[in-house]
N, CA, C and O atoms as CSV, one atom per row, in Angstrom:
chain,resi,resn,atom,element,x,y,z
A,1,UNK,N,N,45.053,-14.071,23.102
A,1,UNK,CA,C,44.253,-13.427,22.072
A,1,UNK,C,C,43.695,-14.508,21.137
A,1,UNK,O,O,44.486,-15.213,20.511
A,2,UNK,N,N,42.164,-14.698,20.994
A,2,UNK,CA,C,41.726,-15.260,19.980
A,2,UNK,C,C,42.185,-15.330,18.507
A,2,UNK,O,O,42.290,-14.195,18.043
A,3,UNK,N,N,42.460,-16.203,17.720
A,3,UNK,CA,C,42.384,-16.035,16.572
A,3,UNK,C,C,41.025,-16.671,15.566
A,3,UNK,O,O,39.872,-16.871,15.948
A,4,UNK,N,N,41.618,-16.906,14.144
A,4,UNK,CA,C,40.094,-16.912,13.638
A,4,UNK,C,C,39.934,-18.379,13.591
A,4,UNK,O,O,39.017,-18.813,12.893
A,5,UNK,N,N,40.738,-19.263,14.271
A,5,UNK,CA,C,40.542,-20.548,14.131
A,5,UNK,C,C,40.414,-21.217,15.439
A,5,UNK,O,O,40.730,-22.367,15.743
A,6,UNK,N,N,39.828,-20.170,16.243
A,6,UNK,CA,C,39.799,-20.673,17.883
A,6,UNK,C,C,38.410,-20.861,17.916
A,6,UNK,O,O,37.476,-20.185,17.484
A,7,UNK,N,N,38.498,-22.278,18.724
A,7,UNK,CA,C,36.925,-22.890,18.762
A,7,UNK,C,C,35.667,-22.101,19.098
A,7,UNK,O,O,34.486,-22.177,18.758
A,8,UNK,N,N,36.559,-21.119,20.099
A,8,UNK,CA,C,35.305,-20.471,21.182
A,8,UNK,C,C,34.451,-19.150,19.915
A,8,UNK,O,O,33.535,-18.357,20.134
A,9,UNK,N,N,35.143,-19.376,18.808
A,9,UNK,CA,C,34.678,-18.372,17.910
A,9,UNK,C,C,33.588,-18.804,16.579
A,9,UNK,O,O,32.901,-18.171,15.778
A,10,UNK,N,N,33.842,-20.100,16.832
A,10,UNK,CA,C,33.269,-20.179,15.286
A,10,UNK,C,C,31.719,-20.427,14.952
A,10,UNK,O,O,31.195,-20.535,13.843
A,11,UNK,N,N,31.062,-20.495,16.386
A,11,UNK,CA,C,29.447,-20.536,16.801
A,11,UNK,C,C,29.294,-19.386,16.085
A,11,UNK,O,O,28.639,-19.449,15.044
A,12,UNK,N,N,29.831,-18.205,16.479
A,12,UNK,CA,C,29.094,-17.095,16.745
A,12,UNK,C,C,30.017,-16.562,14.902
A,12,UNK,O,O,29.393,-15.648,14.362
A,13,UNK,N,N,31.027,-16.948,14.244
A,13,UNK,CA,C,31.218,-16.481,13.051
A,13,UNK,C,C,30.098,-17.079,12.216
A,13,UNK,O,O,29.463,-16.289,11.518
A,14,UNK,N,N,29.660,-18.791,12.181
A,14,UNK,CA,C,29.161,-19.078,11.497
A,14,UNK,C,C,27.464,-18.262,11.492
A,14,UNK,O,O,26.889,-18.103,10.414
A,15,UNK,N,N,26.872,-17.844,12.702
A,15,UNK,CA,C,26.014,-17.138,13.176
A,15,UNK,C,C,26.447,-16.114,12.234
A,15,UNK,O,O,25.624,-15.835,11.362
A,16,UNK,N,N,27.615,-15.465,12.218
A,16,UNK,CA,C,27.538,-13.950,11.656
A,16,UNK,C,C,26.871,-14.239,10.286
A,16,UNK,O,O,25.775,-13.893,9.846
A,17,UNK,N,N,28.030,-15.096,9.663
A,17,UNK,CA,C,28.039,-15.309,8.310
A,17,UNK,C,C,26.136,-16.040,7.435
A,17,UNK,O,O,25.616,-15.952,6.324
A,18,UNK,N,N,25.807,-16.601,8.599
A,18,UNK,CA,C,24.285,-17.296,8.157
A,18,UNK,C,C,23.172,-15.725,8.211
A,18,UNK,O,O,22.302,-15.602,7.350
A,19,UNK,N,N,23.331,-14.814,9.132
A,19,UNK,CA,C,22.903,-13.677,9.237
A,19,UNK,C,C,23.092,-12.722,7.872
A,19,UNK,O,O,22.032,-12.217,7.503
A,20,UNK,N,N,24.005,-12.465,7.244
A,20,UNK,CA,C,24.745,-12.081,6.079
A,20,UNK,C,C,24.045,-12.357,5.385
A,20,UNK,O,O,23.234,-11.592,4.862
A,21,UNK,N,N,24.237,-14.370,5.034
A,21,UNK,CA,C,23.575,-14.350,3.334
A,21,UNK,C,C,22.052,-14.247,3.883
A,21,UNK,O,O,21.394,-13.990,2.874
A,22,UNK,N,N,21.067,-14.334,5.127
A,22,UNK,CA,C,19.845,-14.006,4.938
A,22,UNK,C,C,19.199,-12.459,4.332
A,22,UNK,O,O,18.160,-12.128,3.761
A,23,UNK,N,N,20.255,-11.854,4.738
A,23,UNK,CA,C,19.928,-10.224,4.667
A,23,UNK,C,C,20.686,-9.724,3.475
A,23,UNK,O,O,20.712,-8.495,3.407
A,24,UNK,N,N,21.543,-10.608,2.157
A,24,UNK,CA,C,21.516,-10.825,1.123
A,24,UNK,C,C,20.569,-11.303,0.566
A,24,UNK,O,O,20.152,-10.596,-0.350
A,25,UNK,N,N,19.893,-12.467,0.772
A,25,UNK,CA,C,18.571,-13.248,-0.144
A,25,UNK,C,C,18.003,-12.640,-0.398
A,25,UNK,O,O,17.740,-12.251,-1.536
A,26,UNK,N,N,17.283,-12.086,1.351
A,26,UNK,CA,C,16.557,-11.247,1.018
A,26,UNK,C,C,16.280,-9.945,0.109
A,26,UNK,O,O,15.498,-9.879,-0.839
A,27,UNK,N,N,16.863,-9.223,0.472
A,27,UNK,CA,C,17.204,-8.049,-0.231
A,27,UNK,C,C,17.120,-8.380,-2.063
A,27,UNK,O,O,16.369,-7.756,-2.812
A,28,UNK,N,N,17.968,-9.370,-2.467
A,28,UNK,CA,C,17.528,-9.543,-3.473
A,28,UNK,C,C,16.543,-10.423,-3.804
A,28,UNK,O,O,16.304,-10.355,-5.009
A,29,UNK,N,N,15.642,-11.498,-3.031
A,29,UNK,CA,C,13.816,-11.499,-3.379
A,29,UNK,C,C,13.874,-10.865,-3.480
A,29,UNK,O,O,14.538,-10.866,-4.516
A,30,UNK,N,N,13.592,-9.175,-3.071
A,30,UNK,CA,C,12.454,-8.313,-3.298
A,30,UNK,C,C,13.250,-7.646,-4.704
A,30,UNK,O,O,12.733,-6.738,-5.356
A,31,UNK,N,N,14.214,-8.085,-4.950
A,31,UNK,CA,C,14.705,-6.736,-6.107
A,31,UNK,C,C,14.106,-6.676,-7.256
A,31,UNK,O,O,14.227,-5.701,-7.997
A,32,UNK,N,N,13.322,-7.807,-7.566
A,32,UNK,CA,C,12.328,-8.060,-9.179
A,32,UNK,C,C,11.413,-7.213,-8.962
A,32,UNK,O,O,11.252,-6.642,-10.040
A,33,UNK,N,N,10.471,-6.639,-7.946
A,33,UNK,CA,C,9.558,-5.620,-7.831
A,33,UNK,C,C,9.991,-4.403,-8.302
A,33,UNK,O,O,10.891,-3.659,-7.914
A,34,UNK,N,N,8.937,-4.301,-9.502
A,34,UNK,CA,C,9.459,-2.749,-10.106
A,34,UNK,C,C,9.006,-1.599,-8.449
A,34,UNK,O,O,8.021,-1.742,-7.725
A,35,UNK,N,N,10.129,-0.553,-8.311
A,35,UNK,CA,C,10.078,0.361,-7.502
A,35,UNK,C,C,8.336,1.361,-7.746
A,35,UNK,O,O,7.636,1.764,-6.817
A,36,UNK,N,N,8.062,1.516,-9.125
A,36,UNK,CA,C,6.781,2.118,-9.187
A,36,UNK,C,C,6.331,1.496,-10.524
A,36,UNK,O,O,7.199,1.041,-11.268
A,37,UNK,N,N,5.003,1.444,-10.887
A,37,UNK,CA,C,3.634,1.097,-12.046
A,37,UNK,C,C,3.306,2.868,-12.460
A,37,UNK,O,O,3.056,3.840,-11.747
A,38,UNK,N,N,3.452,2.693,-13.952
A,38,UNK,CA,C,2.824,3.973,-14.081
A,38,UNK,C,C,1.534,3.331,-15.235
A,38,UNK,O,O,1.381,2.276,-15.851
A,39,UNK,N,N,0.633,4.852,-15.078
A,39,UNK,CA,C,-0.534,4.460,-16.065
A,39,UNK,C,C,-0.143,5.273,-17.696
A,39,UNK,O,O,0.678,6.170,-17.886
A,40,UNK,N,N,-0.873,4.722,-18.518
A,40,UNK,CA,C,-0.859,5.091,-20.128
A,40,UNK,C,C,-0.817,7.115,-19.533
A,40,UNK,O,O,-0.142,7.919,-20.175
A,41,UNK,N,N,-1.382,7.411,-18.685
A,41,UNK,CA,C,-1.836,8.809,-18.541
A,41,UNK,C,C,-0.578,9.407,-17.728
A,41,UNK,O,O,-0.159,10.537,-17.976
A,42,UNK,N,N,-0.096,8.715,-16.901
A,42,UNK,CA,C,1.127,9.130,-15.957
A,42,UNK,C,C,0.777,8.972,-14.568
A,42,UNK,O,O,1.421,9.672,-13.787
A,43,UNK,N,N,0.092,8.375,-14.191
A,43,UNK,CA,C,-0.418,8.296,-13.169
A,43,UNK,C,C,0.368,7.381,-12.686
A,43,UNK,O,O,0.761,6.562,-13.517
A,44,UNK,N,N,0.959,7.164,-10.923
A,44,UNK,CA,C,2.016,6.209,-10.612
A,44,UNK,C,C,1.544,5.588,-9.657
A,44,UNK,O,O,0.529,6.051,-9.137
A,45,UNK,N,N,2.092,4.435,-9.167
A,45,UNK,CA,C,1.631,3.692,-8.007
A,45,UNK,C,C,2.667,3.664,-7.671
A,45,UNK,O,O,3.561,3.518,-8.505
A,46,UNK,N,N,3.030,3.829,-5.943
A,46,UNK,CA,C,4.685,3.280,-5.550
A,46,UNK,C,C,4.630,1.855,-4.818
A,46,UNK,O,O,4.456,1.611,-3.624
A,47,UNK,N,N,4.866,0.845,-6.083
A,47,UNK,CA,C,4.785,-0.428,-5.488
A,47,UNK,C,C,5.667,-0.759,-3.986
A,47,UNK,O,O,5.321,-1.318,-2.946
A,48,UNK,N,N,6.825,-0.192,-4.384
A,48,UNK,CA,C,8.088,-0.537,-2.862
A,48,UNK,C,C,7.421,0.318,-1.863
A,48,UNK,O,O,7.389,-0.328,-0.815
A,49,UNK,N,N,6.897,1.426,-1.712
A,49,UNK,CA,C,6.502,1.695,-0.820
A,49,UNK,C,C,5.528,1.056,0.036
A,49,UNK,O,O,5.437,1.019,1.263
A,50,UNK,N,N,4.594,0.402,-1.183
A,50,UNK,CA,C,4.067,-0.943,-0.353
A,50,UNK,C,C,4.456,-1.731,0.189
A,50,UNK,O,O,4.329,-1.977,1.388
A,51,UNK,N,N,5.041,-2.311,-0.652
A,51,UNK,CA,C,6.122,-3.512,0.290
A,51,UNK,C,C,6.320,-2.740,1.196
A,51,UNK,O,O,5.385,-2.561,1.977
A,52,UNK,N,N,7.479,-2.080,1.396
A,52,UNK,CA,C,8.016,-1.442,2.654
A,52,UNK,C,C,6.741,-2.109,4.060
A,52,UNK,O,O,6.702,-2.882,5.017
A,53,UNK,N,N,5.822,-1.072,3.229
A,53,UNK,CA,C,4.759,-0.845,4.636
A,53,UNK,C,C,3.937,-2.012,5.325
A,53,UNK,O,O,3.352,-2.190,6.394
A,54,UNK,N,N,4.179,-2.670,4.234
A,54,UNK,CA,C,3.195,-4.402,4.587
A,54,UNK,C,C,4.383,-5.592,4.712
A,54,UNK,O,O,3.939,-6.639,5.183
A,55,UNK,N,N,5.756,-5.614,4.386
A,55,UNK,CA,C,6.896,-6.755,4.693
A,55,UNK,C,C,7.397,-7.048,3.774
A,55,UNK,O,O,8.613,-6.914,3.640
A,56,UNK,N,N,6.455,-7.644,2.654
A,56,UNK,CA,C,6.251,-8.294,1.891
A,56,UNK,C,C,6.212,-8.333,0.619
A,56,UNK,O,O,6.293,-7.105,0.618
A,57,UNK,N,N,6.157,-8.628,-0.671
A,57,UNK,CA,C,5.471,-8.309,-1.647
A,57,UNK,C,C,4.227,-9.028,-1.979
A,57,UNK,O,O,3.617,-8.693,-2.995
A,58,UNK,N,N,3.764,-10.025,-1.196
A,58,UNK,CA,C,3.035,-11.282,-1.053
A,58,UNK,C,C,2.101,-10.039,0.115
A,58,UNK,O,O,1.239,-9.221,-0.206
A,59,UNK,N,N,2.373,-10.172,0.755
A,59,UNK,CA,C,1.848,-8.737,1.947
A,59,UNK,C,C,1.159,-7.902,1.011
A,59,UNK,O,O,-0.058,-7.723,1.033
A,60,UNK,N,N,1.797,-7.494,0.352
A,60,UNK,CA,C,1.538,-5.843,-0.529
A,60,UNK,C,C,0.335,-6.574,-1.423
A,60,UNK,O,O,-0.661,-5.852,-1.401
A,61,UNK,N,N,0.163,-7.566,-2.061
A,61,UNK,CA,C,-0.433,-8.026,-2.985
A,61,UNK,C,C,-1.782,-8.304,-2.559
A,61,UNK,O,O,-2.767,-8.131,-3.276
A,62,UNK,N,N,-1.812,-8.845,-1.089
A,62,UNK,CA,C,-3.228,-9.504,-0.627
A,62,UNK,C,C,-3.922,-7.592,-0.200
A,62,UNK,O,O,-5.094,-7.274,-0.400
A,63,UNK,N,N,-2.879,-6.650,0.365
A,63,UNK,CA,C,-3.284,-5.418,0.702
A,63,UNK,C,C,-4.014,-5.071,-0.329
A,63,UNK,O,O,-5.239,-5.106,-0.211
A,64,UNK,N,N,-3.329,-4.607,-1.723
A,64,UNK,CA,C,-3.993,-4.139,-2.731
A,64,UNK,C,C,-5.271,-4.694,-3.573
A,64,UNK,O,O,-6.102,-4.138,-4.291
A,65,UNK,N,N,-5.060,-6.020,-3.168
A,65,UNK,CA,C,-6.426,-6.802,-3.698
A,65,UNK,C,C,-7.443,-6.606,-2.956
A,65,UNK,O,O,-8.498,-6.235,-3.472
A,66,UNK,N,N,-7.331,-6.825,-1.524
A,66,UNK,CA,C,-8.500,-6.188,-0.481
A,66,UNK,C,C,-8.700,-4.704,-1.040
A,66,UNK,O,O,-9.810,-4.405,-1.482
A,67,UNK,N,N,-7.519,-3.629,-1.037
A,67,UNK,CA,C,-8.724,-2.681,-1.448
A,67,UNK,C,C,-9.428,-2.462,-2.672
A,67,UNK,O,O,-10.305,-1.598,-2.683
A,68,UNK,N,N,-9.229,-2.979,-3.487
A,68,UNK,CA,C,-9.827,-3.010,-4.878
A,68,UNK,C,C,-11.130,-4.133,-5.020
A,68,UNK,O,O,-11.875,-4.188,-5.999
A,69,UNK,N,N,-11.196,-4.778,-4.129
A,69,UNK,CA,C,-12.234,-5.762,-4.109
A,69,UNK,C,C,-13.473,-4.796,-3.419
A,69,UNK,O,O,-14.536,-4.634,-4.019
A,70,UNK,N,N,-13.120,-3.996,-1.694
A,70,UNK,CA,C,-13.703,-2.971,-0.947
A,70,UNK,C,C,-14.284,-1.789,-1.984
A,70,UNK,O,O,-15.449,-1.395,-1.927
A,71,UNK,N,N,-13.396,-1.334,-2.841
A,71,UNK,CA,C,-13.768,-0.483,-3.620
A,71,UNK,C,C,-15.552,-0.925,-4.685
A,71,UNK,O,O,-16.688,-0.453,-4.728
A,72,UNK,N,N,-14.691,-2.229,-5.449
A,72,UNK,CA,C,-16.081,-3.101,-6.229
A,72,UNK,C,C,-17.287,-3.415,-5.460
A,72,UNK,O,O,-18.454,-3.434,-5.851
A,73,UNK,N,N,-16.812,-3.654,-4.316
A,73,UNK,CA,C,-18.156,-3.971,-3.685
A,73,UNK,C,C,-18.560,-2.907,-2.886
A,73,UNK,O,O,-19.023,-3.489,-1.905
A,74,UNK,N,N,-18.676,-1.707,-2.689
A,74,UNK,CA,C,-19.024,-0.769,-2.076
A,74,UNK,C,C,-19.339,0.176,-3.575
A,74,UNK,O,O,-19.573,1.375,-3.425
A,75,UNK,N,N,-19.334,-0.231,-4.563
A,75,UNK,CA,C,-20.403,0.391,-5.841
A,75,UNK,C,C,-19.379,0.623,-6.680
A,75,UNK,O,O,-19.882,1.101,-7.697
A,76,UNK,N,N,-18.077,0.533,-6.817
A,76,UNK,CA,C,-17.042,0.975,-7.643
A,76,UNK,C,C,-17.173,2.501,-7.602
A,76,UNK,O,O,-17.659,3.141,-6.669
A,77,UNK,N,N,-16.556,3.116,-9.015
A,77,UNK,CA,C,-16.426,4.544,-8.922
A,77,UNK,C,C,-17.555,5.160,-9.034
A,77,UNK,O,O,-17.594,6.293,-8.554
A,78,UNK,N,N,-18.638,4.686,-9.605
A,78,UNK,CA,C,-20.130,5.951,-9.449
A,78,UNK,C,C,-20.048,6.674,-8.208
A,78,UNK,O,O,-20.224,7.883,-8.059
A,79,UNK,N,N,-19.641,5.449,-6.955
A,79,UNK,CA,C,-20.063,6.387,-5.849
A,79,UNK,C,C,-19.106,7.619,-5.355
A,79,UNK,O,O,-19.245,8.257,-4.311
A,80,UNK,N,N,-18.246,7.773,-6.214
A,80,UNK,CA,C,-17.420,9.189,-6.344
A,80,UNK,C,C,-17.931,9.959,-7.094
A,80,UNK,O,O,-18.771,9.832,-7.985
A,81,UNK,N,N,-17.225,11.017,-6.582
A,81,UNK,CA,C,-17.703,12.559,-7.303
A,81,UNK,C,C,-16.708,12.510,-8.665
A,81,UNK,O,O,-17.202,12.920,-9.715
A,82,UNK,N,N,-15.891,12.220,-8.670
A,82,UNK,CA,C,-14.832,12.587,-9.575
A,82,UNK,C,C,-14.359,10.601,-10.534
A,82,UNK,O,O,-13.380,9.857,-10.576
A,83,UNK,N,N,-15.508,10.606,-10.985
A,83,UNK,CA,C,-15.374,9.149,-10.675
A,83,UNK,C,C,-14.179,9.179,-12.376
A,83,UNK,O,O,-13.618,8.084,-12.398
A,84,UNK,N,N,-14.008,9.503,-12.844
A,84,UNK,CA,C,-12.935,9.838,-13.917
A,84,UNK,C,C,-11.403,9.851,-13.021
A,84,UNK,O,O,-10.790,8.813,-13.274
A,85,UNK,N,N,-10.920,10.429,-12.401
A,85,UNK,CA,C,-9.994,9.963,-11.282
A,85,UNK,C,C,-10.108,8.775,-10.395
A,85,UNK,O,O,-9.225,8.183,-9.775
A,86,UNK,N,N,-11.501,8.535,-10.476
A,86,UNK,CA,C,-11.350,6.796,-9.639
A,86,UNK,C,C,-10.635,5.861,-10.353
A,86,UNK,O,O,-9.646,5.222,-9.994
A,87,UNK,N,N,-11.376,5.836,-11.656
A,87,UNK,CA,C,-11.015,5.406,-12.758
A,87,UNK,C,C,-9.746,5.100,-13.307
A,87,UNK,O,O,-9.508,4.013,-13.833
A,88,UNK,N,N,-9.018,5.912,-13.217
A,88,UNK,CA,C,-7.294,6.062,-13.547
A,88,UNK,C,C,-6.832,5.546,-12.173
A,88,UNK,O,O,-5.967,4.677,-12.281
A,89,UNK,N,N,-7.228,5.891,-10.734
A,89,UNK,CA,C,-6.755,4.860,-9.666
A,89,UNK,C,C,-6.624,3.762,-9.599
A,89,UNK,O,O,-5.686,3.080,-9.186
A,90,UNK,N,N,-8.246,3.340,-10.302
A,90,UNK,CA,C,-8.098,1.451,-10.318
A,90,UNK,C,C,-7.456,1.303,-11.410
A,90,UNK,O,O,-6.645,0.448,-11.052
A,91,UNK,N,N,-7.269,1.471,-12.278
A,91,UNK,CA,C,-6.296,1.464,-13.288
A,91,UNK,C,C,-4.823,1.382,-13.091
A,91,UNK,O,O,-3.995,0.580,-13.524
A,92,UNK,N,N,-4.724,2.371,-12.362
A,92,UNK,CA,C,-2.693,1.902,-11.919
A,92,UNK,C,C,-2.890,0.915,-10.911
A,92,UNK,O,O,-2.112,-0.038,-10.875
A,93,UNK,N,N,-3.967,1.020,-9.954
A,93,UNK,CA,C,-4.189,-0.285,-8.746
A,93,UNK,C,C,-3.694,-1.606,-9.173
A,93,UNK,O,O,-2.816,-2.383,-8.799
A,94,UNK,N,N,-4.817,-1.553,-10.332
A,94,UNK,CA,C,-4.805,-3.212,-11.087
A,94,UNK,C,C,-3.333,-3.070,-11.868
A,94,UNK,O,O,-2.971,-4.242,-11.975
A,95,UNK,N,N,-2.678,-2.533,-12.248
A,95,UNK,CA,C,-0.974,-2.469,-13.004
A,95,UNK,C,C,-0.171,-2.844,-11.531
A,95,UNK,O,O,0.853,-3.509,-11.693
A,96,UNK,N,N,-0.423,-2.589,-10.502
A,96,UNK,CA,C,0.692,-2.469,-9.465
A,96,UNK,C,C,0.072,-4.400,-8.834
A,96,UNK,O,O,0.832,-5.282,-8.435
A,97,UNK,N,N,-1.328,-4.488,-8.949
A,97,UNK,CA,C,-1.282,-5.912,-8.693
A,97,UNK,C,C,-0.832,-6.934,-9.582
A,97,UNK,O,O,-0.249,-7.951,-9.209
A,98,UNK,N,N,-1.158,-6.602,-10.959
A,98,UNK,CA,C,0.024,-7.659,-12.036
A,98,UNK,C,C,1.216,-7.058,-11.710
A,98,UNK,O,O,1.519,-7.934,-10.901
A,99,UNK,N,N,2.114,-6.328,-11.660
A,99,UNK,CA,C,3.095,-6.072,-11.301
A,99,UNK,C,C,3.961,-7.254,-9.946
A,99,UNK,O,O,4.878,-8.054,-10.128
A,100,UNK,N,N,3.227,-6.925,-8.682
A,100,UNK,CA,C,3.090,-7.804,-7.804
A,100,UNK,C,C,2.962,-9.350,-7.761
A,100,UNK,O,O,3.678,-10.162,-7.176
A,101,UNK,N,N,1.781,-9.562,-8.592
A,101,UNK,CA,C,1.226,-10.875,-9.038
A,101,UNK,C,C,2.966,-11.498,-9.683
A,101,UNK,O,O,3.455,-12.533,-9.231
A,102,UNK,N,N,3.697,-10.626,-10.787
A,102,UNK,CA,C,4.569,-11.080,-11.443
A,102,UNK,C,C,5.747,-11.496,-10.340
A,102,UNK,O,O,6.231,-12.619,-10.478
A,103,UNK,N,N,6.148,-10.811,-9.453
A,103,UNK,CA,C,7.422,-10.330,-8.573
A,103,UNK,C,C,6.968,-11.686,-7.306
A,103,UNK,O,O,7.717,-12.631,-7.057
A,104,UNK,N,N,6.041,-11.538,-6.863
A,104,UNK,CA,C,5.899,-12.476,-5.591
A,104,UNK,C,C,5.759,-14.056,-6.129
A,104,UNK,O,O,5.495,-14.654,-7.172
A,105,UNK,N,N,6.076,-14.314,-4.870
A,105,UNK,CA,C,5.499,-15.881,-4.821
A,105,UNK,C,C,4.135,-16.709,-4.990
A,105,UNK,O,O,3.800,-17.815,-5.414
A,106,UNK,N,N,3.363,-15.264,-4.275
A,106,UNK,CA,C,1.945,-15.704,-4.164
A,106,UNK,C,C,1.004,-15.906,-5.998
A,106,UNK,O,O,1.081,-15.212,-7.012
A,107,UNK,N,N,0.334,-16.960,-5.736
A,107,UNK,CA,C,-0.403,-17.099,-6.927
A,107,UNK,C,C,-1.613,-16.415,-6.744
A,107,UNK,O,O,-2.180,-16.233,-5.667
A,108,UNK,N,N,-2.037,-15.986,-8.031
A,108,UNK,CA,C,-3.336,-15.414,-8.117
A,108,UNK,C,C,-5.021,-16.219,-7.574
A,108,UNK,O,O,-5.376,-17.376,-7.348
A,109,UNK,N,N,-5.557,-15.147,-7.552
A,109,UNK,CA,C,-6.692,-15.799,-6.572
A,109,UNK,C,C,-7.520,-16.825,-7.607
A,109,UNK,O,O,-7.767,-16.569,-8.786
A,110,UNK,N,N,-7.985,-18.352,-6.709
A,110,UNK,CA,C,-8.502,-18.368,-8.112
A,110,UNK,C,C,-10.198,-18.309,-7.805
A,110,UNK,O,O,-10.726,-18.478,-6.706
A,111,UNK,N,N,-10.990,-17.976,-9.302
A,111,UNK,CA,C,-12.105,-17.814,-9.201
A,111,UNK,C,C,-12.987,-19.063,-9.341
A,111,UNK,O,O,-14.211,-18.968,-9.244
């Protein structure tokens, strides 16, 4: 019977243990990302759900900037009907990218 000081073991403990603190680090990188951005009005953004969906928070950040850039250059809100609700969108948009901007690694774009 193996014990915990038998050679044929300690590849695969030190393996365990290097596996461990990665999926510790990690977990806490991402923990500075507030879970949601709300607006002055109540309006919310679910930042982690971004992450989630893009990896990243560096991920989530270049996502949300592409669409808010797509949005500006395709006429901003005039070209909505309800452009008073666009309005409060880009509004929590841009809170969830300083938000992001704050939490990630990635630096802001520069102009």
């Amino acid at each position: 019977m193996p014990t915990v000081f038998d050679e044929s073991l300690r590849p695969r403990s030190r393996a365990v243990g290097l596996v461990a603190t990665l999926l510790t680090v990690g977990a806490h990188a991402g923990s500075n990302c507030p879970d949601v951005v709300v607006s002055p009005s109540g309006s919310t953004f679910n930042v982690a759900a971004l992450i989630a969906d893009t990896g990243s928070p560096e991920a989530a950040l270049d996502k949300a900037r592409t669409a808010l850039s797509q949005v500006k250059s395709g006429g901003g809100c005039r070209i909505f009907e309800d452009i008073a609700a666009c309005e409060e969108t880009l509004l929590v948009a841009k809170k969830a990218i300083a938000a992001l901007e704050a939490c990630s690694a990635a630096s802001p774009p520069k102009h």
